[in-house]
Steps between C-alpha positions, in 0.01 A plus 500: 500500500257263592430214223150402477389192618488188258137403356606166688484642826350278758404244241630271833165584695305287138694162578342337860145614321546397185579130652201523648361614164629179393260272681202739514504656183482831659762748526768316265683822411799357378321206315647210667347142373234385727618227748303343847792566729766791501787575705652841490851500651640868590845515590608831696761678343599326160484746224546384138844672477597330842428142364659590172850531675445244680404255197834255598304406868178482334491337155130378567357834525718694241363210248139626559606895539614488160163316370261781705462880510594673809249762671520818699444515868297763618656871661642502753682162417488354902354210618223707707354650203563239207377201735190674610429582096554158407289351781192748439565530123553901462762735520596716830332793420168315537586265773662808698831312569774686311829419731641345762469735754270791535440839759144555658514820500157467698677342878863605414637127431647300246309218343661175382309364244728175496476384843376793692159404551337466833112540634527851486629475184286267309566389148148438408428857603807615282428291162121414468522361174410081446806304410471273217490233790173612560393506143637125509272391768234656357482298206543209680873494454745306769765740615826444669783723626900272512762682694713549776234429857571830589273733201228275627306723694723806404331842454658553206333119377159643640564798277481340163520130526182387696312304529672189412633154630805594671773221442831561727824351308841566633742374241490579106449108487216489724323766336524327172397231608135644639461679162545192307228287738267790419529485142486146476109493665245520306298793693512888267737665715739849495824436707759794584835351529735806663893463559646810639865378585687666186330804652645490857831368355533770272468769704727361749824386246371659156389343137903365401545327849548132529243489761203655267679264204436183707098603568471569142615141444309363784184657307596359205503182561157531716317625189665252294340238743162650558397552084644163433176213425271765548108384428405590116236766695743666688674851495811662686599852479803617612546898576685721750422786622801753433853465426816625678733741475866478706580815660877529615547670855712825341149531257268569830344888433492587881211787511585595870824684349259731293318815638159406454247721685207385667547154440233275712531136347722272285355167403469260228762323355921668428430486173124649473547740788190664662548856655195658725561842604291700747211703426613868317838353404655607139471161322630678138746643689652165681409326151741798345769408734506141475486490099802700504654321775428181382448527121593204260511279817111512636178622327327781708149493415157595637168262520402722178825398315438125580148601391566665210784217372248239538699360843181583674097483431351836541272373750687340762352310812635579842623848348512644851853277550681599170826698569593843406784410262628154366867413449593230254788391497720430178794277390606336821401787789279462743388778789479509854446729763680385806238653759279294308660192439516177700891437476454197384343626177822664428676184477287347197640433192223364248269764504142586296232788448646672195409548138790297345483241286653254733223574762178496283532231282461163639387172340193335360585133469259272409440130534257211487211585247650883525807387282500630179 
């Protein structure tokens, strides 16, 4: 059965307006102490439970986990969705991006919602909502964007992280170091500060490899660095937007070996599967076949499930793109549909988009005049 959703759900799409809340006065859900300048660092991919077990290659961090409350991510718990929350400051259902990967149902193609956009596929004609950048500037504000030069003029940035200064920094060190510069002027300013390296690294080798061990250390030591001598006015936040969950190869549900009628579509993530079926099809039916199939190892549940177990608003933006049925995965499965999938997919072993603890909870570190 289908738990309901924590009353924490999505608390992550309060913390990049409530920093702004923080200098303006406005907005300061989570009450953070007012400060001139804030930096809010997001690091993809490093759930609470993920820098737990790795609390040997990251003393700094586990020292303030233990001192602040985590927070839920919002549902689906993938970058797409939780980034565009936190950058806009609500949850999915009223930003209208709830997953990766979506079907337009209206021209017969698949929509990326990561990196798929394109002029006929603009992402200020998908999510119309201001971003608390805008808010920023609006109340006179100084906003800058640190990251890797290539999100700088990214659709996916354009989607919920303009306008701001866009600052291009290769290395973990060189990023730090433009954060720090910032915070140490003396104009009101609201700086996003975004690593997504454990990200890429866990998908490719999983949470428990050395490789995702030695970024977790690298990050470490670059937070260490960057709330060290901070000015008395200052703030730094430190969040993520969903954890990870490994997924062995012999735990991949492969949906292609099921008979499922009428099947148009598979998107979003392996473990919160989208399925579109054509117009007419049985959807209780297929829904049937797949709980039995697949029960104790995926959740088979309707838009009014999610709905009704608090997963999902009633009133959703960009309804037209929601799937028939949604599979989440549980324990350590994840599904894929091979006439789907890109095969490369199939060879990731961190994975996110579930309900599990693991994947919703992620951190809320504080720093600066945020300590308590």
């Amino acid at each position: 059965m289908l738990p309901s959703a924590p009353k924490t759900l999505g608390r992550l799409s309060d913390v990049f307006i409530s920093a702004l809340g923080s200098i303006t006065g406005k907005s300061n859900r989570l009450g953070l102490a007012k400060a001139s300048r804030v930096c809010v660092v997001l690091v993809d991919g490093l759930g609470s439970e993920n820098l737990r077990r790795a609390a040997g290659h990251a003393p700094f961090l586990n020292s303030a986990l233990k001192t602040n409350k985590s927070i839920s991510t919002v549902f689906p718990s993938t970058t797409a969705a939780a980034i565009t929350s936190f950058g806009i400051g609500v949850s999915p259902s009223s930003n209208g991006v709830y997953g990766y990967s979506v079907y337009d149902r209206a021209l017969g193609v698949v929509r990326n919602l990561l990196s798929g956009w394109s002029p006929d596929f603009e992402p200020e004609q998908f999510q119309r909502l201001a971003s608390v950048f805008s808010s920023a500037n609006q109340s006179n504000v100084t906003t800058y964007s640190v990251g890797p030069g290539e999100y700088s003029d990214s659709g996916f940035t354009r989607l919920n992280m303009t306008p701001s200064v866009y600052l291009p920094a290769k290395s973990f060190e060189d990023r730090i170091r433009q954060a720090r510069h910032i915070l140490q002027s003396k104009t009101k300013s609201l700086t996003y500060l975004y690593f997504p390296e454990l990200d890429s690294t866990a998908h490719a080798f999983g949470v428990e490899s050395e490789q995702w061990l030695a970024k977790v250390e690298e990050l470490d030591q670059a937070i260490k660095s960057l709330v060290s001598d901070l000015p008395n006015d200052c703030g730094v936040v430190l969040t993520a937007d969903h954890g990870i969950v490994d997924v062995p190869r012999e735990n991949q549900i492969l949906l292609d070996e099921l008979p499922i009628d009428n099947l148009l579509a598979v998107t979003g993530d392996p473990r919160c599967t989208f399925l579109y079926f054509e117009h007419g099809a049985n959807v209780e039916a297929s829904k049937s076949l797949l709980s039995q199939t697949l029960g104790g190892r995926v959740q088979v549940c309707t838009v009014a499930d999610l709905q009704n177990a608090g997963w999902l608003a009633k009133q959703i933006v960009n309804d037209d793109f929601l799937p028939d049925l949604v599979l989440i995965s549980s324990s350590s499965n994840a599904v894929y549909h091979r006439a789907f999938a890109k095969p490369q997919s199939l060879r990731m072993v961190g994975q996110h988009g579930g309900i599990s603890q693991a994947e919703l909870s992620v951190p809320l570190l504080k720093f600066g005049v945020f300590a308590d």
